[in-house]
N, C-alpha and C positions, 0 to 999 in steps of 0.2 A: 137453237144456237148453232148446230151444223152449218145448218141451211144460210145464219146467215156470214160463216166463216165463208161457205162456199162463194156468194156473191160478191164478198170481198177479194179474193181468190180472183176471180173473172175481171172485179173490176181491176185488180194490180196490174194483171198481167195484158190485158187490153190500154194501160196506160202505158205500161212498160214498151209494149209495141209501138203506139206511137211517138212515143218521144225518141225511141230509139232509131226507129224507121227517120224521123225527121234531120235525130243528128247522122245519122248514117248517110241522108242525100245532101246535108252542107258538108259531110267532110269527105266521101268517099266519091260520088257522082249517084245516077240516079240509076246506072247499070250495076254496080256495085250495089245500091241497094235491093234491086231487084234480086241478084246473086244470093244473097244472102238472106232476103228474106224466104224466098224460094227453098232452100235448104232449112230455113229456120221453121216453116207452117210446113212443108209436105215431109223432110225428113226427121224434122225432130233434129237438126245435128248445128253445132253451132251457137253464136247470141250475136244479136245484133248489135253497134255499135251505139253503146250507151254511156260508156265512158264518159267520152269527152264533152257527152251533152251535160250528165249530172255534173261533171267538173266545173263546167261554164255556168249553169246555173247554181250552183255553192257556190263558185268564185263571188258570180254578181249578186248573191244573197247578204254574205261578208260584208260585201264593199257598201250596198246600198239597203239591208235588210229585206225580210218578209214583208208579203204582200197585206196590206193593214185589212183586207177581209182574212184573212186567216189570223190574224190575231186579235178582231174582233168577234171573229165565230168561237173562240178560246171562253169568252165569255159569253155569262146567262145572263146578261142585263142587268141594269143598273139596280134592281132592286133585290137580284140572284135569283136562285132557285127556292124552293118549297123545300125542306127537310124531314120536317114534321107528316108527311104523308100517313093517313087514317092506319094503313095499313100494317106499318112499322112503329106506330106508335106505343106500343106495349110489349116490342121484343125486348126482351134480358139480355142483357152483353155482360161476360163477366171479365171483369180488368184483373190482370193478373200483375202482379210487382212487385219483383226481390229486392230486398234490400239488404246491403251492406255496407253499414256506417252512415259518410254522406249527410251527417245530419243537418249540416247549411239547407240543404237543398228541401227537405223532408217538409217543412213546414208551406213553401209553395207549390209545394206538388200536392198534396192533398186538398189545401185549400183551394187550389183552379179545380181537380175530379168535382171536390162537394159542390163548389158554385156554379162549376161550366158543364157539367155532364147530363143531358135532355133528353136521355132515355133511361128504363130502366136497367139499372146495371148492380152487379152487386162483388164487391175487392174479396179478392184472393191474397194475402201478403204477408212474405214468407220475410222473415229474419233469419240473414244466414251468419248467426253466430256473432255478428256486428262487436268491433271490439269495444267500441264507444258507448261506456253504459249510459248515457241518453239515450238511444234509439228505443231500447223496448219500451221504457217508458212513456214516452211520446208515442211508440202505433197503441198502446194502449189507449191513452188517453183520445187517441183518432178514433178505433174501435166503441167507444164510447159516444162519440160524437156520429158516426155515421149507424152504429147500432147494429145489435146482434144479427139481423137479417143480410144487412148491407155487408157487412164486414167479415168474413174469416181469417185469423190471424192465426201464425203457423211460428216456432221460431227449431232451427237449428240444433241438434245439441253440438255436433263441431262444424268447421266452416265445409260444406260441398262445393261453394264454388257456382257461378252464375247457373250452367249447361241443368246440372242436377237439383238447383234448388226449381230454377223453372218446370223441367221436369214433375217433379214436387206438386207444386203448384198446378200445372194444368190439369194432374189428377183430381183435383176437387171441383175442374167445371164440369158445367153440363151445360153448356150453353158456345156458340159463338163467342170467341175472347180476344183482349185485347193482351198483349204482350208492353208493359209501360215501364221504363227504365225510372229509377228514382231521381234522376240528376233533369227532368224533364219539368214541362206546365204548359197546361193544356187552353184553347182559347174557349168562347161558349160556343156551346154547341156543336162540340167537336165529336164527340162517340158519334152521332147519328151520320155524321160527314164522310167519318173514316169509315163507317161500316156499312152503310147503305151498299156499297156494289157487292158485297158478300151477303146482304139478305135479297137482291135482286138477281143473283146472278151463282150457281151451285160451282161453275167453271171455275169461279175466282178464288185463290188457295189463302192467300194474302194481300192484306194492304195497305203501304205505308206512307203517310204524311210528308209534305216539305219540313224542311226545317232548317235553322241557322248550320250545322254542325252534322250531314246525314250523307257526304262524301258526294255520289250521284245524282242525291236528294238535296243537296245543299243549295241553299239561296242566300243572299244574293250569284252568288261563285261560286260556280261547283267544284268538288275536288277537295273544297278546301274547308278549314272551323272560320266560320264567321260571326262575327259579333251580330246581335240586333242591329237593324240600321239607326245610325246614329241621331237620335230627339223621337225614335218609334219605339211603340211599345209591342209589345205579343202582339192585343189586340185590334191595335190597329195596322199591324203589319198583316195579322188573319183578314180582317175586314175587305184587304183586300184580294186575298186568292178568294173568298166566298165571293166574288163576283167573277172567279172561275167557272164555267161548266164542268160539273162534275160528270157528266153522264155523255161529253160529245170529249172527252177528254182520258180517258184510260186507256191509257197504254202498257201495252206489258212489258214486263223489264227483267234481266237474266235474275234478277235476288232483291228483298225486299230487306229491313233494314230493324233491326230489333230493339232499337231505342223506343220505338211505339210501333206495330206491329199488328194490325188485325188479322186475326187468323179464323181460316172455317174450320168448324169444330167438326166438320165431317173428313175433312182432309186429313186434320192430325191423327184421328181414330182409324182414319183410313192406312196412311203410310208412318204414323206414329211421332213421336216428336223430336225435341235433340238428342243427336249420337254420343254419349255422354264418352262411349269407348274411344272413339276415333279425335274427339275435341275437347277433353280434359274441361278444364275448367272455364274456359272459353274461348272466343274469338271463331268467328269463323262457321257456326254453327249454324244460325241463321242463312246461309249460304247456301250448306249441305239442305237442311232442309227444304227452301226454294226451288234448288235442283233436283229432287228426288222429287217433290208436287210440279214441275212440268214434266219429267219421264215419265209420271203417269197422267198428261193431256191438262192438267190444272196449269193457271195464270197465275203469275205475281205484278199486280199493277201497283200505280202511285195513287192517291188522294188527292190529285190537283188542286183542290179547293179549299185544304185544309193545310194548316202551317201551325206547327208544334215547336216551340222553345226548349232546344237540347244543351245545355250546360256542358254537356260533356263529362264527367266527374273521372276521374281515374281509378279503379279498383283494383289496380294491381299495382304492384310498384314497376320502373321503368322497368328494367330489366328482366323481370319473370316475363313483364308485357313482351320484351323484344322476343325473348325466348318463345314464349307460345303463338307470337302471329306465323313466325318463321316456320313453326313445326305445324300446324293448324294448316297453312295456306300452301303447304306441301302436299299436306295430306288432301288438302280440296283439289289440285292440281292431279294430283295421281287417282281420284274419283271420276273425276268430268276435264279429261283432256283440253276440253273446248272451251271451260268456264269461260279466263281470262283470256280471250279473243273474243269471244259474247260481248264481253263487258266492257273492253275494248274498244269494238266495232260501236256500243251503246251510246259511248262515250262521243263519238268519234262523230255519229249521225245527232247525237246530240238533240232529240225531241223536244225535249221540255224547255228547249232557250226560250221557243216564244212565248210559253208559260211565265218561266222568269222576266223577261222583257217587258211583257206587259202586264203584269203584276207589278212592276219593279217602277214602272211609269205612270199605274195610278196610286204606289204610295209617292213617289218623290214630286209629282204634280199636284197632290193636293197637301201641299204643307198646312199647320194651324195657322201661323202666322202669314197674314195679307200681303205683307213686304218679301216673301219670301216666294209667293208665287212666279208661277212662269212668266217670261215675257213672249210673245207669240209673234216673229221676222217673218217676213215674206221678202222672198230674196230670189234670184236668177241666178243661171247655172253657165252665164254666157260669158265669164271672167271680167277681165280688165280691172282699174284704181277701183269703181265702185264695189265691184266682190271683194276686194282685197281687201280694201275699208271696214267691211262688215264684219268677214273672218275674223281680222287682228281684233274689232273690237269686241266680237263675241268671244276669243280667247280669253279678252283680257276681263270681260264682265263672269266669264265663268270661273275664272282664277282667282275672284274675288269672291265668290258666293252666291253668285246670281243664277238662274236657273233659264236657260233659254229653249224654247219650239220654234224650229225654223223649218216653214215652208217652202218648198220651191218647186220649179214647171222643167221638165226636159222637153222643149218640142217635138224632139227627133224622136223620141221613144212613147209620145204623148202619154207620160206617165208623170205624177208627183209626188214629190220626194219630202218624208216627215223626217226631222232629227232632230233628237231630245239631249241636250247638254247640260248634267248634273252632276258638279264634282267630280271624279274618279270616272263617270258613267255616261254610256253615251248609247240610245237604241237607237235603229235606224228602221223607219219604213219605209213601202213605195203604195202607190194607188192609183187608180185611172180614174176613177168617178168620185167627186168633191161630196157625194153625199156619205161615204163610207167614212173623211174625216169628219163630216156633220154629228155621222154617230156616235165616232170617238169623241167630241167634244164635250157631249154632255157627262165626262166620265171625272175633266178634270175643271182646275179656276184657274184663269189667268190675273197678271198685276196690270199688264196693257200691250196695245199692238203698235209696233215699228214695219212700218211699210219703206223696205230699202228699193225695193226692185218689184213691177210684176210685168216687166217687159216680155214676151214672152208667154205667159199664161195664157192658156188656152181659153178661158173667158173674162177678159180684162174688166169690163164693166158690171159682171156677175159678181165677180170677187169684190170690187172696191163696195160695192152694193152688199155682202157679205158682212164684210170689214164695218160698215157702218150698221150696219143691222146689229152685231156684236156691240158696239160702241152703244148703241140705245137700250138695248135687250139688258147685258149686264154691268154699264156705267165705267165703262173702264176706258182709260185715257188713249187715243192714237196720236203716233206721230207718221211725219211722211219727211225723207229726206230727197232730195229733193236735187238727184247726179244727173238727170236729165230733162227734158219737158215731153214726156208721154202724158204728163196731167194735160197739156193744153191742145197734144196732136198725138195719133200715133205715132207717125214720121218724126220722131223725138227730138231728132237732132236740129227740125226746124229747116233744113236745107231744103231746097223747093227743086220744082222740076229743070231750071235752070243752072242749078249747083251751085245756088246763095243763098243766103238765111233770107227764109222771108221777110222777117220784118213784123210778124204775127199781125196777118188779115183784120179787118175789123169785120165782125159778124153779128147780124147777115147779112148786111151792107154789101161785101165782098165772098160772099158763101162760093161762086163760080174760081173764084181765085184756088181756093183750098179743095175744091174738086178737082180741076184740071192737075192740080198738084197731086194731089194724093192717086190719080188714076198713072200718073205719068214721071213721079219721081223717081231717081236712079240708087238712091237706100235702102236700106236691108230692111225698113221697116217693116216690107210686108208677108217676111219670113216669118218675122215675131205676131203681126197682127193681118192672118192673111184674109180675103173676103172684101166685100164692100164696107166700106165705114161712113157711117153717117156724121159727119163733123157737128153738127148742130147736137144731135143722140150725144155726143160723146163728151162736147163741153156743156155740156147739161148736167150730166151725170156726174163728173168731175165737178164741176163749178159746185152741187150742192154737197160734195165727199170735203173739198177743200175747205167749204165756211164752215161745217163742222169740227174741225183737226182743230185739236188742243195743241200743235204743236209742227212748224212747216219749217225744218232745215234746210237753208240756204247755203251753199257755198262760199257766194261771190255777193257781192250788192248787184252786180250783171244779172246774174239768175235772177232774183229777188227782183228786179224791175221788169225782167222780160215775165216772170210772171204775175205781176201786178197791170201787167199791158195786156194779157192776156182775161186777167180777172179781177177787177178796180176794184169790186165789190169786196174782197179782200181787206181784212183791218191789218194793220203793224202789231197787233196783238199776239197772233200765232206765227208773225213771222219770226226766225231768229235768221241773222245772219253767222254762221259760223266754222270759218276757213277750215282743211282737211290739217294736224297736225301731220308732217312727214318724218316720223325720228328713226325711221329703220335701215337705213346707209350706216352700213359697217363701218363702212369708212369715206373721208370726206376728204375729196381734193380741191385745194383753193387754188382755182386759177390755171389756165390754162398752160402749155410746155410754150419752152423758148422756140420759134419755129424759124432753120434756116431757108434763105432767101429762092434756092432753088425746090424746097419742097412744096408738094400743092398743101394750098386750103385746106384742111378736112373738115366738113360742116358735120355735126352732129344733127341724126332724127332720131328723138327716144320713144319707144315704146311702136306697138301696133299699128302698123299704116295700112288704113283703108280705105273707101271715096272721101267720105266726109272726114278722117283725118288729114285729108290731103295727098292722096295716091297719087289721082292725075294732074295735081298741080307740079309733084317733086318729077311726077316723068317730062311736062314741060322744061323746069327749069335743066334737067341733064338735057335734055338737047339745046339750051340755049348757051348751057356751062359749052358744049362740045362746040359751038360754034364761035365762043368768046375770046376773048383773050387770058384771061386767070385759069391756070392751073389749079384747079378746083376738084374734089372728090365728095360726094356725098356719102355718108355712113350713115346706115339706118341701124341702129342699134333696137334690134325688134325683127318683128315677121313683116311681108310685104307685099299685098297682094295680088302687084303686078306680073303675071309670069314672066313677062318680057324682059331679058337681062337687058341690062345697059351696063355701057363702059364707066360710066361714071358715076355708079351708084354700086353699092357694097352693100350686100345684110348680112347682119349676125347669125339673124333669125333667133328663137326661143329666149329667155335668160331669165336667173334670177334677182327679184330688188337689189339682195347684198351685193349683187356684180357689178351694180353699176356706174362704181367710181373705176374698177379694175377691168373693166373695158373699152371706159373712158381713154383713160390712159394706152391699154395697149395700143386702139386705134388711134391711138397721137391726135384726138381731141382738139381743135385752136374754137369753134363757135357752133354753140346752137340753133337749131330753127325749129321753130313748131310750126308747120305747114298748116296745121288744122283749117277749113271751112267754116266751121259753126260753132256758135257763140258758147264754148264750153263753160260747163257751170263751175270749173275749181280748175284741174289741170296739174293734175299729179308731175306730170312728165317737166313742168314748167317749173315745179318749187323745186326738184330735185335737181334741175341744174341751177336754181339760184343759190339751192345749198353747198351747191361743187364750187360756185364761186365763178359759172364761165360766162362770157358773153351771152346773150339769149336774144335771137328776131324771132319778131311775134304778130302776125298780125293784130288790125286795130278793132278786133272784135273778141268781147264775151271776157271771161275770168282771164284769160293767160295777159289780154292788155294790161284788164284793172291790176293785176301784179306788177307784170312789169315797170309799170310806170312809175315806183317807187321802188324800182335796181337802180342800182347807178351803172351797172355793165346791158340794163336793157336798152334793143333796138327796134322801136314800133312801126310798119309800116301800115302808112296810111287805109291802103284799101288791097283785099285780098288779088294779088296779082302775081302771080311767076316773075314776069319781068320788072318790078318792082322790090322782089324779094332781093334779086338778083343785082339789083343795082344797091341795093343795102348791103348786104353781102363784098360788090366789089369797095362799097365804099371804106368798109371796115379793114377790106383788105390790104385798101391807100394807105390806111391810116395807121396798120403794120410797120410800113416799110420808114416811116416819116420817124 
């Protein structure tokens, strides 16, 4: 056991160096690092700058979670560990359990020991004087039922009080013992769980259980008395910490917890048991004793794999209660200076979240009920209407009871990102290698897959190949919505190397077409999908993901045809056509301001401008505004990702939805233009100003036409042109003054 403190020692502090060394050359320089390490390895004097790294990495743990191999190493596999080992199969543990009153509780507590306890054990239990003449009666009647051997039954002649009847009581083992409050109920198979690391391990002084109500120890939320989770029972809430790792999992902790309690029966002999002088009747004891078995080199660890149902029961009335924590936790403060700073700091680093987290994720992901299961999103992390769409509507599905897993892809960090939204609760993780959620998967059940987004993903044809393997494997419904056309090209937006929609190629007929394009186009597509792409590979692939989908969301009847030209083979069966609802504008202004005769034009651009939304179209028309006659201003209400200022072009830059009518208006607002290129599948930016009520020019492509053409304030131009916009624009502007 030294030996292997010592390696652990070696490895701390050989990580501790490099992380520190690392953060010490991004924040300090690499001479400064040198400085410092130099004094740190030759003088011993000093520490490296560790700070701001572990800060940066807690910050980014918070925001995005643990890494999903660390909280699948939490766990022994789907079928757990071995308990019953040859070896421990016939040690005695003797349970030890005062009682006082309580009698609600007495009748579940003994019944889980007689049914759930799988080794041999044999009750110590003391009645301390119990005011309720039911109690003797009933351990009697127990005493009978678990039998002279099993059972030693002890009662009071007046009340001592928790400290001294325990006391009491552990004088009559001889064996390894368990400390069991009566307000408790244990799951199966729990003695061997709790106590296995004290017959494996002489170091370990105690060990205590999860539990609903156990401060530290508490699950769901620590800190705090929690109820069961609500439709779970004990054992199926145990069921799932037993696919904890008990043995890759024990961590020591300042004090262990004495609602259940395993204790080594060579420790208490050793440094003896509660201080009955120093903590009266109770509270607080359990503490003392903790701390006294680590000043002499002994562990107090948790039972990770085990979770005990604590009632909580009250045995004092409030007020004696208040009085004795206050005089008790004085008294532990003036023993161990350091206690509540330990405990503190315990709190603060926090260990066992990923214990809870993902325990917490395979009871809330495997509901009984089928309808109640998770639904499994795969989503991008690159913003715009299509994220925003998903957000609102996973809000508003988990506001109702639904339970969502949503995947997604960071390019930039080639990392992805897990997030479980359950009621009140939300775990988050991250992962580089898709086989680590492969082994998560088989932990929980899903109800079906929505595919919003996987632009982006670092294996786009693996995953939807994935996603359909899922769909056959365990029969579960997918849908695909359907915000741009990556199902037909990478190049999504369809825009070719000329800067117009192509027109979707026919193939293979045309295969040189979609080559020359995709080697030569000026879109970001090949940020998201970088490499050679095979077009033929990829509507192949797609073609057979899409005749499969129970379910293909369409925007526009636009989308819906452009992908039906893409894919005939297609029925109207899984198609649904069905427009984005926009109800999130605070506030809604009808119609544009009265505008006097010497003020310019101010055209509206909403949202994100970039090539394919029409960057270099709006920079044409400002030089043609600048050369015209109309006093004209373009406002791009959004970001723009021209560096190059112009005179006659204004950005916001940044905003939020609800601003959008209150920006409208500051910039005195008179007409919209959606400059866009390519045949948008819906056109957020387009419904919200037909919601404001203002004029709208649109080019005569994709979802923003099919709208407009049923505004009576819209303005369609024929074919995507600057100087056509421009002559729409002036005309509108005729027709001001008239």
């Amino acid at each position: 056991m030294d030996k292997e403190i010592a390696v652990l020692k070696v490895i701390q502090k050989v990580r501790y160096i490099v992380r520190s060394s690392w953060a010490t050359f991004q924040n300090e320089g690499i001479i400064r690092l040198f400085l410092r390490a130099f004094s740190f390895l030759v003088y011993g004097k000093g520490v490296l700058n560790v700070r701001e790294y572990e800060k940066r990495r807690k910050d980014f743990d918070a925001l995005h979670g643990i890494t999903l191999s660390d909280a699948i190493h939490c766990l022994s596999g789907a079928e757990g560990e071995d308990y019953t080992k040859e070896r421990w199969k016939f040690r005695m543990v003797d349970i030890v359990i005062p009682i006082y009153n309580g009698m609600q509780f007495l009748p579940a507590l003994f019944e889980s020991v007689l049914k759930n306890s799988d080794i041999p054990h044999r009750l110590i239990v003391v009645d301390d004087a119990s005011s309720d003449v039911n109690v003797w009666p009933f351990l009697e009647e127990m005493k009978e039922k678990f039998g002279e051997e099993r059972m030693i039954l002890l009662k009071n002649k007046k009340n001592l009080g928790f400290v001294e009847t325990v006391n009491k009581a552990v004088g009559y083992t001889k064996n390894h013992f368990v400390l069991l409050n009566s307000d408790t109920e244990v799951p199966r198979e729990w003695l061997s769980r709790l106590m296995l690391p004290i017959f494996e391990n002489k170091n370990i002084a105690s060990v205590t259980p999860f539990s609903n109500s156990a401060t530290i120890f508490s699950f769901p939320i620590p800190q705090q008395d929690n109820d069961l989770l609500t439709g779970y029972s004990l054992s199926e809430i145990d069921a799932a910490f037993r696919l904890v790792s008990g043995s890759r999992n024990r961590i020591a902790v300042p004090t262990g917890m004495g609602f259940c309690m395993g204790i080594n029966k060579e420790v208490a002999n050793e440094i003896g048991m509660f201080d009955a002088e120093k903590f009266g009747r109770g509270f607080a004891e359990e503490n003392d004793w903790c701390q006294r078995a680590i000043k002499r080199g002994y562990r107090n660890i948790v039972a990770p794999n085990v979770f005990v149902y604590h009632k909580h029961c009250a045995s004092f009335d409030s007020e004696e209660k208040k009085q004795l924590i206050e005089k008790n936790l004085k008294t532990l403060t003036e023993t161990y200076p350091g206690y509540h700073k330990d405990v503190h700091d315990f709190i603060v680093k926090d260990p066992f979240k990923k214990i809870r987290d993902i325990v917490l994720f395979l009871i809330l992901a495997n509901p009984k009920n089928e309808p109640d299961r998770p639904i499994l999103v795969f989503n991008h992390l690159l913003g715009g209407g299509s994220a925003d769409f998903m957000t609102r509507d996973m809000q508003n599905r988990v506001q109702r009871g639904a339970q969502i897993l949503e995947v997604s892809y960071d390019a930039r960090r080639s990392e992805y990102f897990l997030a479980f939204y359950s009621g009140p609760h939300t775990i988050r993780y991250r992962f580089s290698d898709w086989k680590e959620f492969d082994d998560l998967f088989q932990y929980f059940a899903i109800q079906k897959v929505e595919v919003n987004h996987i632009i982006s993903f670092k294996y786009p044809l693996e995953t939807i190949s994935w996603i359909d393997r899922v769909r056959r494997n365990r029969g579960v419904p997918v849908k695909l919505y359907l915000h741009d056309y990556y199902a037909i090209c990478p190049n999504y937006t369809l825009v070719n190397e000329l800067g117009s929609y192509c027109g979707i190629p026919n193939l293979p007929n045309e295969l040189s077409r979609c080559t020359t394009c995709l080697s030569k186009t000026r879109t970001q597509y090949t940020l998201y999908t970088p490499g050679k792409v095979d077009i033929m590979q990829w509507r192949k692939t797609w073609g057979h993901f899409l005749l499969n989908l129970d379910e293909i969301v369409c925007f526009s009847e636009s989308s819906k045809n452009i992908l039906l030209r893409a894919y005939p083979q297609l029925t109207s069966r899984s198609l649904i056509v069905r427009p984005h609802e926009v109800n999130y504008l605070d506030e809604i202004w009808k119609g544009p301001r009265r505008r006097n005769s010497n003020e310019p034009l101010n055209v509206g651009v909403l949202g994100g401008i970039n090539f394919v939304k029409g960057a270099s179209l709006l920079k044409e028309l400002a030089l043609i505004i600048k050369k015209g006659e109309i006093n004209m201003q373009i406002v791009i209400i959004g970001e723009y990702v021209e560096k190059q200022k112009h005179k006659n072009i204004t950005v916001t830059g940044k905003f939020q939805l609800k601003d959008i009518a209150h920006l409208t208006k500051k910039y005195k607002i008179d007409i919209f233009f959606i400059p866009s290129i390519w045949p948008e599948t819906f056109s957020f930016t387009a419904e919200e100003v037909m919601q404001m009520g203002y004029p709208l020019i649109v080019f005569d492509i994709g979802a923003p036409a099919e709208r407009v053409r049923r505004y009576k304030r819209g303005i369609i131009v024929s074919e995507v042109s600057a100087q056509l916009a421009y002559k729409a624009l002036q005309k509108y502007n005729e027709k001001l003054k008239i």
